[in-house]
VMD Tcl script that draws the C-alpha trace (Angstrom):
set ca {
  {0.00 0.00 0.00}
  {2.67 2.11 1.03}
  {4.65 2.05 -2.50}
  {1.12 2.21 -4.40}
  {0.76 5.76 -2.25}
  {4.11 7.24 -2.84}
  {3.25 6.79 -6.69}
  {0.39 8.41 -6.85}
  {1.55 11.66 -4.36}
  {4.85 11.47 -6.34}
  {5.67 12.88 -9.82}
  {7.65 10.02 -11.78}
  {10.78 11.90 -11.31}
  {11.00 12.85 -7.97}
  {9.96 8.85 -7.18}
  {13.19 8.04 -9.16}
  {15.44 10.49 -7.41}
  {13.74 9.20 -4.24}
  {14.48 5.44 -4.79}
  {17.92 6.83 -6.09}
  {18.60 8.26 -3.01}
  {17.27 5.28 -0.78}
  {19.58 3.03 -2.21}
  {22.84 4.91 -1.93}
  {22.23 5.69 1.57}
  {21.68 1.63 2.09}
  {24.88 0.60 0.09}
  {26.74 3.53 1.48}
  {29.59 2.88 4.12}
  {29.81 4.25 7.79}
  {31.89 6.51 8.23}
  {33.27 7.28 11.51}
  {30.47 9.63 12.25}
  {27.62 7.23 12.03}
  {29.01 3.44 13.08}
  {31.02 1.70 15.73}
  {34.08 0.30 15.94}
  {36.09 -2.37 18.05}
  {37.35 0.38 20.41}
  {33.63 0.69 21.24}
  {32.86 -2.50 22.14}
  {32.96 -2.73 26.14}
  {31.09 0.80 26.08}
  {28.27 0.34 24.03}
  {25.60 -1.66 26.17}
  {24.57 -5.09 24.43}
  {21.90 -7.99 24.87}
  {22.57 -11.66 23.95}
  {19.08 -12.82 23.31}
  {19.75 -16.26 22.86}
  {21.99 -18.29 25.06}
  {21.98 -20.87 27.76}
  {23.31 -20.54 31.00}
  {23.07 -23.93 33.42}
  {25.49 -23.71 35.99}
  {24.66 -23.37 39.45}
  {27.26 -20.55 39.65}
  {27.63 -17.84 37.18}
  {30.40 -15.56 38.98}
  {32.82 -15.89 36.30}
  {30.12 -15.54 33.19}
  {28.72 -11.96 35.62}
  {31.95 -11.52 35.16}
  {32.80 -11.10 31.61}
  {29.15 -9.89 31.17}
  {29.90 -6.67 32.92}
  {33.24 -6.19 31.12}
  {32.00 -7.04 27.83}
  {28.67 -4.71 28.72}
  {26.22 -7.49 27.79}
  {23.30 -8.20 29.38}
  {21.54 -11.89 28.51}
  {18.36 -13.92 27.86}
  {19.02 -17.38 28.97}
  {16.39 -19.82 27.48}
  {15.11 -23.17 28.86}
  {14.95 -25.80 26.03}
  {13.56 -29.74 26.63}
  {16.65 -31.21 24.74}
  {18.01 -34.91 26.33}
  {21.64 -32.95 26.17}
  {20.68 -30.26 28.53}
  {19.41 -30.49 32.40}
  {16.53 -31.77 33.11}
  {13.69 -28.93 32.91}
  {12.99 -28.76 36.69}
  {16.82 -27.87 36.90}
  {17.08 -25.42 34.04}
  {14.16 -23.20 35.66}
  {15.34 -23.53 38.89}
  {19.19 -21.99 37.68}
  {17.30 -19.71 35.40}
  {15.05 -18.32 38.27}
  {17.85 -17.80 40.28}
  {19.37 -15.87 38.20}
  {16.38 -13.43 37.43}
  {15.96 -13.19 40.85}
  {19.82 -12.45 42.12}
  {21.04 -10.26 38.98}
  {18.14 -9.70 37.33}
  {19.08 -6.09 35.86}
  {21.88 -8.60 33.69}
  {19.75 -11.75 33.13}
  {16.22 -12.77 32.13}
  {14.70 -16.02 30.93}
  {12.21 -17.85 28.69}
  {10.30 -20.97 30.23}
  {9.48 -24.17 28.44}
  {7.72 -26.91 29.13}
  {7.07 -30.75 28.56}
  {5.05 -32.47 25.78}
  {5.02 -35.58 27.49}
  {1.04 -36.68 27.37}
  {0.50 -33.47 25.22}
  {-2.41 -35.91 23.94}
  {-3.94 -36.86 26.65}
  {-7.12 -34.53 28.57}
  {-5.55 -31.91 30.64}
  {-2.22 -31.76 29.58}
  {-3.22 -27.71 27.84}
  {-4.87 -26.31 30.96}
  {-1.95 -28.23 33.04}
  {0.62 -27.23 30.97}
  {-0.61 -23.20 31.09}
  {-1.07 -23.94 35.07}
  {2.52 -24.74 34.72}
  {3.71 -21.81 32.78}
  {1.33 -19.55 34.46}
  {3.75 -20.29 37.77}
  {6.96 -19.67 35.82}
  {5.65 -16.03 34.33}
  {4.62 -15.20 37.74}
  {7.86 -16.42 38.72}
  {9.60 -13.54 36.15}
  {9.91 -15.62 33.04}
  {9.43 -13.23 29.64}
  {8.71 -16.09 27.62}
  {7.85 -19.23 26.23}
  {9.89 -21.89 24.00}
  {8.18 -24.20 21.64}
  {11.05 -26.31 20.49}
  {11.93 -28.50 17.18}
  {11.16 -31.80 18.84}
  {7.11 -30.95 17.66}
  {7.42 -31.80 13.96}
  {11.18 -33.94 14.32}
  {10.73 -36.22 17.07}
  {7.22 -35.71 18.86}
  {5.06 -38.95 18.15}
  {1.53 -39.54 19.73}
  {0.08 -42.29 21.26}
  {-0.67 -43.67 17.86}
  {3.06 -43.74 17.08}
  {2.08 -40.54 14.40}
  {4.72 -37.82 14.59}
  {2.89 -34.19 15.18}
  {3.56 -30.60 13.58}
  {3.73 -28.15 15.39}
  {0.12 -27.07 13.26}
  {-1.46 -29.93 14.79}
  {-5.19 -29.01 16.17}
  {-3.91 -30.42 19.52}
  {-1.45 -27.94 20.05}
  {-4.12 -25.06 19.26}
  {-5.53 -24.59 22.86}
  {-1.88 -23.97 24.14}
  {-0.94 -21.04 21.67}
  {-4.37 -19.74 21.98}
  {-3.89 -19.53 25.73}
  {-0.36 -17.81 25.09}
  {-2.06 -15.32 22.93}
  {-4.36 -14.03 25.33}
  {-1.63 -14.19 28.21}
  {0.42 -11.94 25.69}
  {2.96 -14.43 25.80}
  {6.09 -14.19 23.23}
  {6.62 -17.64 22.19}
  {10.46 -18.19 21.23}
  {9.79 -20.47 17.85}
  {12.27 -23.24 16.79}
  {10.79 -25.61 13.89}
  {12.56 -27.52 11.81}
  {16.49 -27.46 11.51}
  {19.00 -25.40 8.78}
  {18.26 -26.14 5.07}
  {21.53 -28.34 5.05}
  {20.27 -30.82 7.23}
  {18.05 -31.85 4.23}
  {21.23 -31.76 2.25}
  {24.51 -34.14 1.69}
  {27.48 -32.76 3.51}
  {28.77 -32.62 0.49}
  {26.42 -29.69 -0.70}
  {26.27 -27.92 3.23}
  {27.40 -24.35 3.11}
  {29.13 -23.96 6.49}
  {31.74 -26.33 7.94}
  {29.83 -26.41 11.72}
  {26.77 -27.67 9.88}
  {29.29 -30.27 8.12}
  {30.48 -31.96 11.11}
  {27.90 -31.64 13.35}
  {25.48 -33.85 10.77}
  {28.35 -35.83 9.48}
  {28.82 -36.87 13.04}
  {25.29 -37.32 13.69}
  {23.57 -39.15 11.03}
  {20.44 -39.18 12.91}
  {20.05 -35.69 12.61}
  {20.90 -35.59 8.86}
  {17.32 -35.30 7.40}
  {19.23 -36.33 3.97}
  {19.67 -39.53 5.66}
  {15.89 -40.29 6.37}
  {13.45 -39.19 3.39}
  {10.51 -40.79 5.54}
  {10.59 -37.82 7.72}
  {9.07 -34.69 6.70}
  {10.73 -32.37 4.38}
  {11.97 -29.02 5.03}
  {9.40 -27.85 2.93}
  {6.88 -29.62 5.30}
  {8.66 -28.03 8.06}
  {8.00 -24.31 7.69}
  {4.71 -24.66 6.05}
  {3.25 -26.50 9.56}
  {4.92 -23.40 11.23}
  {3.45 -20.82 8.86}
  {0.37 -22.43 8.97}
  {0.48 -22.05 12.71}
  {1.27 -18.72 12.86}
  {-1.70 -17.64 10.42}
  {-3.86 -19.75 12.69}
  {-3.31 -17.69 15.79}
  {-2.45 -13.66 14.15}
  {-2.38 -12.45 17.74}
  {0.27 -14.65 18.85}
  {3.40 -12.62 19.77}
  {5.93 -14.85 18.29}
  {10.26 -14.34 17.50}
  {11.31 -16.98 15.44}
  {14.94 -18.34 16.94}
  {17.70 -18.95 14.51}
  {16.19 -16.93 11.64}
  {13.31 -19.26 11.46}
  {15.25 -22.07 10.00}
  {15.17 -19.89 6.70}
  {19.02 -18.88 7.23}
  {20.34 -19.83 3.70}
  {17.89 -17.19 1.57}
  {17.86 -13.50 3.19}
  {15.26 -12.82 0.54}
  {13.34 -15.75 2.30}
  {13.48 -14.55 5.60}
  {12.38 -10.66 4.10}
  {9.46 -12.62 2.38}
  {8.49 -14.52 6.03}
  {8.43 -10.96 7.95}
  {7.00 -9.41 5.24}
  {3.67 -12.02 5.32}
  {4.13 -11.86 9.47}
  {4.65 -8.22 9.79}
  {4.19 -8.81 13.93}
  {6.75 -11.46 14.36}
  {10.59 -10.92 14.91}
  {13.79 -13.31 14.63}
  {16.75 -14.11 16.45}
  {20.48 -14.61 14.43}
  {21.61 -17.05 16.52}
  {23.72 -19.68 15.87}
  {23.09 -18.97 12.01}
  {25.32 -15.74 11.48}
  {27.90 -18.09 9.70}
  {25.08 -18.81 7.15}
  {24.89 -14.78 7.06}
  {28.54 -14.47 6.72}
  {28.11 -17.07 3.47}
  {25.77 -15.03 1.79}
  {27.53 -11.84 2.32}
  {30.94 -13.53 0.99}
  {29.29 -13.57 -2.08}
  {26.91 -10.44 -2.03}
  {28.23 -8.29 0.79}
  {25.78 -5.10 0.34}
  {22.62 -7.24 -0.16}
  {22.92 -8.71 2.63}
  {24.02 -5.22 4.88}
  {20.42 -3.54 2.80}
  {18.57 -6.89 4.24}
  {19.77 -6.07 8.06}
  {18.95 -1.91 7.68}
  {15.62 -2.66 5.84}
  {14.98 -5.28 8.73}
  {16.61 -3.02 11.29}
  {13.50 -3.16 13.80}
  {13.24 -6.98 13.71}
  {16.10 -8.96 14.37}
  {18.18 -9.72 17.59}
  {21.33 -10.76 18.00}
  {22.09 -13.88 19.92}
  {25.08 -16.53 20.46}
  {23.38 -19.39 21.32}
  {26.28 -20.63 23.22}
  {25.79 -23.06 26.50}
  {28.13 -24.02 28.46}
  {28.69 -28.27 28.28}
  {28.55 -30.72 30.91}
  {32.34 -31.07 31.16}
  {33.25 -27.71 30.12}
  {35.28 -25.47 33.51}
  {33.93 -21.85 33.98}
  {37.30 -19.94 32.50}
  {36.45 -22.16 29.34}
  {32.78 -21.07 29.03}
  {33.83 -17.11 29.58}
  {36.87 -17.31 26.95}
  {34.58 -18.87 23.99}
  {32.01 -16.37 24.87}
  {33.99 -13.72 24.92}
  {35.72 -14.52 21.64}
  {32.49 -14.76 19.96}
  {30.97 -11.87 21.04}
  {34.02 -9.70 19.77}
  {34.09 -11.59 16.50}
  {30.47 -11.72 15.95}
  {30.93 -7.75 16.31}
  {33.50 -7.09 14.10}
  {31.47 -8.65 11.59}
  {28.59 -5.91 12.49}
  {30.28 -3.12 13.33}
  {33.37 -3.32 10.76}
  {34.04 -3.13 7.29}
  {37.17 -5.70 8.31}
  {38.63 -9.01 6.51}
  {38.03 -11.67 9.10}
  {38.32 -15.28 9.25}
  {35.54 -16.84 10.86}
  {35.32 -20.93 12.12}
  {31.99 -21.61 10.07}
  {33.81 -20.57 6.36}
  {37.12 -21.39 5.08}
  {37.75 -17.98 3.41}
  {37.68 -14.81 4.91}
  {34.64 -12.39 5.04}
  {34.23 -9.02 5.20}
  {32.04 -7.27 7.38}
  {29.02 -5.30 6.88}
  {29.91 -1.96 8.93}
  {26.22 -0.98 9.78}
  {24.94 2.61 11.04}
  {25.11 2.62 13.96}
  {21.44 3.03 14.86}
  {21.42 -0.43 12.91}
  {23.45 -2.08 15.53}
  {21.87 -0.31 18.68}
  {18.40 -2.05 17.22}
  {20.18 -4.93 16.61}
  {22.20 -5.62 19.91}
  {20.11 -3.96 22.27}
  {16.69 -2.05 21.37}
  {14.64 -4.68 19.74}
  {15.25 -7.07 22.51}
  {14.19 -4.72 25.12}
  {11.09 -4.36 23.17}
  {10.32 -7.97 22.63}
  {10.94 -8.78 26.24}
  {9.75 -4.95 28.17}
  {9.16 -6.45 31.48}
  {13.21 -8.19 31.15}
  {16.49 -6.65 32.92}
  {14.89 -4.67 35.59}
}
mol new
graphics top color blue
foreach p $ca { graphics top sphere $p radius 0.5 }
foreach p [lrange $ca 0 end-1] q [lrange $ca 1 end] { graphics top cylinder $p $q radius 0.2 }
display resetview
């Protein structure tokens, strides 16, 4: 509607100098003036909106946190590799409770018995507790549509009618649900034709994962239609899809998913090497995707510290990907990065860009976090 105005209030000419104009400011460098650099790092305040924290003691991760000038969402996912859930909410609680000006978290819960009556108002009961308890937010994870099988031995989509009394209830508790369906587009391909190494080994080490491996499990395809379908099923539902949806690969995908869900945002985590891919080979459309985006994406590490992984180890990865993950941003630098094996250049965004992108939008997704 918006471009149909502009050509009828617009002579032809001035519409031209217009557009003209648009797109050289988009494909135009910062200068010093208007972006960030690495000497700004520890000063500019900054929100990881995606990562995992599990340990009963955090001192050392507070630590870095405050140096680095990060604040954090930690998220509470029901994956076997992580602690059970009963564990995750009680570290995650703590820490909203203790240093809750640095940390907030997102809830989950259990589809054990999803099928059975009572498990929707039981589950809300549930979640109810944990928002009262200072959680912003609600994860829906992968295992509905790639694992989750019914009583019938059927797997379910997340789409299926079963599921509908839970989002409905999280739409009318103004709930944002934290969305991740489906897995990266390379999963569905041979490792052969992946586009980053980490998706490479990680499915060439775990053949279970690798959808390529199992073509009697729904497609990708199949994926993101049961979650689009979803979405249009409940409009009011105040949704952020995590790791770019699952449509890293295609930034003209993920314009086209916003663009058809103008209320729903998305987290970068964990997919920014798919970014850095796509900008190896088209650097400026993929800096015009993040400023014509600017008020819907978050940044986010997705890192979590392992089982058998010491605190100084946790703090030294994070901080190391945190500072890379901003030169890429902030810089117009060569840098090599683990996920490609040639270097890539960075995408030196305005830096009202990166305030949006590392700070702003999260504190507007999440306005009752960090207080």
């Amino acid at each position: 509607m918006r471009s149909t105005l502009s050509s009828f209030l617009f002579p032809a000419r001035r519409c031209a100098a217009v557009a003209a104009m648009t797109a050289a400011l988009i494909a135009a460098p910062c200068s010093a003036a208007d972006g960030y650099t690495m000497g700004d790092f520890e000063t500019v305040p900054k929100i990881d909106a995606h990562l995992h924290l599990h340990g009963a003691s955090q001192h050392a991760w507070l630590a870095l946190a405050r140096k680095d000038n990060f604040r954090a969402l930690t998220i509470n996912v029901d994956y076997p590799d992580f602690p059970a859930l009963d564990q995750q909410r009680k570290v995650a609680s703590a820490l909203g409770h203790k240093h809750g000006q640095q940390v907030a978290w997102v809830a989950t819960f259990s589809t054990d018995g999803f099928d059975r009556d009572g498990w929707t108002a039981a589950t809300l009961k549930d979640l109810d507790g944990a928002i009262a308890d200072g959680a912003v937010g609600v994860k829906v994870w992968k295992n509905i549509g790639m694992s989750l099988r019914d009583s019938q031995g059927k797997l379910v989509m997340i789409d299926d009618a079963r599921f509908s009394p839970l989002f409905d209830g999280l739409a009318h508790r103004g709930v944002m649900v934290l969305g991740h369906q489906g897995e990266p587009h390379n999963c569905w391909l041979p490792v052969a034709q992946m586009t980053v190494n980490n998706d490479r080994e990680y499915f060439k080490n775990h053949p279970a994962y690798h959808m390529y491996l199992h073509p009697d499990m729904p497609g990708y395809e199949q994926q993101m239609a049961a979650r689009d379908r979803m979405l249009v099923r409940h409009p009011t539902l105040r949704f952020t899809g995590v790791h770019l949806a699952s449509l890293e690969y295609d930034i003209e995908r993920i314009g086209r998913f916003l663009d058809a869900h103008p209320g729903a945002r998305l987290d970068i985590a964990a997919r920014i090497g798919q970014l850095q891919y796509q900008s190896q080979r088209d650097r400026e459309r993929v800096r015009a995707f993040f400023i014509k985006y600017q008020d819907r994406l978050m940044y986010g590490s997705d890192l979590a510290q392992s089982a058998d992984q010491s605190d100084a180890s946790f703090v030294a990865d994070m901080d190391t990907v945190w500072r890379r993950d901003w030169r890429y941003f902030v810089t117009g630098d060569s840098l090599t990065v683990p996920e490609l094996d040639r270097p890539v250049r960075g995408l030196s965004l305005p830096r009202q860009v990166i305030d949006k992108l590392y700070r702003i939008n999260a504190e507007q997704a999440y306005p009752t976090a960090w207080h």
